[in-house]
VMD Tcl script that draws the C-alpha trace (Angstrom):
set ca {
  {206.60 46.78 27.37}
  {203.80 44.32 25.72}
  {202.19 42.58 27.98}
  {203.52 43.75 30.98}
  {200.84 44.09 33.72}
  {200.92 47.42 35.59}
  {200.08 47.21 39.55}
  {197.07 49.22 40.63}
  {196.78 50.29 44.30}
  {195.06 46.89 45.59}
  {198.18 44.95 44.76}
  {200.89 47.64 46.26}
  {198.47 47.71 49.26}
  {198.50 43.59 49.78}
  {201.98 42.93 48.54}
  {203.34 46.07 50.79}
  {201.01 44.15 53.67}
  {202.90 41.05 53.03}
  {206.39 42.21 53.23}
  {205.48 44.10 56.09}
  {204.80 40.56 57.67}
  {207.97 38.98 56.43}
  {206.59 37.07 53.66}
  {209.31 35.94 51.65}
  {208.36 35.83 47.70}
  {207.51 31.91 47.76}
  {204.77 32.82 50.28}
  {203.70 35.67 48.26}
  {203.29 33.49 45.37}
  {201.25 30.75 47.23}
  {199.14 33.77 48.59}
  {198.60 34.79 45.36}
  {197.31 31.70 44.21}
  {200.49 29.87 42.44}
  {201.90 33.09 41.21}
  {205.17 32.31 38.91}
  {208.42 33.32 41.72}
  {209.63 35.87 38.25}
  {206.47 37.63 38.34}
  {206.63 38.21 42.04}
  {209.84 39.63 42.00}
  {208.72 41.83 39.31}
  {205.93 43.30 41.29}
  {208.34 43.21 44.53}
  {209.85 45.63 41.97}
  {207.28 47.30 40.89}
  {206.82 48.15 44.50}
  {209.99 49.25 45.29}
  {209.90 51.51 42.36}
  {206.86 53.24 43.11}
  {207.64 53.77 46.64}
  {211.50 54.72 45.09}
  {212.74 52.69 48.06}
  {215.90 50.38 47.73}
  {215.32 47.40 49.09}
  {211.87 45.78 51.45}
  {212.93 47.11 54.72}
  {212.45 50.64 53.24}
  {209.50 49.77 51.96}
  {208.01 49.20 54.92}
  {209.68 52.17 56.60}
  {208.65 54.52 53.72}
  {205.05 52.76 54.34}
  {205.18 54.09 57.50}
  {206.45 57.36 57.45}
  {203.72 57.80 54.56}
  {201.04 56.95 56.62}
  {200.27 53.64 54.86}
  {201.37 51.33 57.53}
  {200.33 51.75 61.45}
  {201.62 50.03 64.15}
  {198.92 49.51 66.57}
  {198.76 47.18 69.95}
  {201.60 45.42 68.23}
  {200.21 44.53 65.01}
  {200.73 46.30 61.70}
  {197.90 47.56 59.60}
  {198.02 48.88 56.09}
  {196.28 51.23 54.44}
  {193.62 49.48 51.60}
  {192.02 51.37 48.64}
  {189.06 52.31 50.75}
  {191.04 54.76 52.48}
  {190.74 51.95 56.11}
  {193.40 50.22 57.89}
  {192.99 46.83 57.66}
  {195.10 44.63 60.45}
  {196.38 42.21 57.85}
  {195.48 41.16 54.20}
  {193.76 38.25 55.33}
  {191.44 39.55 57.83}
  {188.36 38.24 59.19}
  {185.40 40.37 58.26}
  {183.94 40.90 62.11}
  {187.36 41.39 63.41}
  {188.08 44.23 60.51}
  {184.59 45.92 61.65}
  {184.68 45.68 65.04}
  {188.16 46.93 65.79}
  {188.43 49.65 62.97}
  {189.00 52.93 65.06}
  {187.76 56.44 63.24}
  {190.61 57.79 60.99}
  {191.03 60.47 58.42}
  {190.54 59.05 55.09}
  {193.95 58.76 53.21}
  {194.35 57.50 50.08}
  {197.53 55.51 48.42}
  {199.38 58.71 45.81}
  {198.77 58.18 42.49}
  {202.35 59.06 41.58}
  {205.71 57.39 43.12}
  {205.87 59.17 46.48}
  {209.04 61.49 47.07}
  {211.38 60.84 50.18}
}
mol new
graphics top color blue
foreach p $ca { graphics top sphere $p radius 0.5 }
foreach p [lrange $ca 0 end-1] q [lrange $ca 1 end] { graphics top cylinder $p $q radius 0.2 }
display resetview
């Protein structure tokens, strides 16, 4: 399709984040900086697709069972490009540093992921 803007591994990594907090698309949008509510269902979409899940909750689940979401001391932490767990997307720098533990580097697939 013409025009249609393909989601790289930064924005399935942040918007996967912000489901994972309960962010409903409205708050997405604001996050996003006024994003249009039709173009964040599209890349809730998007998502889905790519992680072939059905609906958000199975997102996150698939997240997890992929190894791009961790639960740890209560608070979820997603996977970024750099191959680190990052407690939230909006995450103070210091807090990131100091509290990243060691971790095998893992990487987001580059094709749809198979359940």
């Amino acid at each position: 399709m013409a025009g249609r803007a393909t989601l790289g591994a930064a924005d399935h990594a942040a918007l996967l984040s912000l489901i994972a907090q309960g962010s409903r698309n409205s708050d997405i949008g604001s996050f996003w900086g006024g994003v249009p509510l039709d173009t964040v269902k599209s890349r809730v979409r998007s998502l889905l697709a790519y992680l072939r899940c059905l609906d958000r909750t199975h997102a996150v689940l698939a997240g997890m069972q992929h190894g791009l979401i961790e639960l740890r001391d209560g608070q979820l932490h997603v996977l970024d490009v750099d191959g680190e767990f990052r407690p939230s997307v909006v995450v103070d720098a210091a807090y990131a540093a100091s509290s990243a533990v060691p971790r095998p580097k893992r990487r987001w697939p580059e094709e749809p992921v198979n359940l």
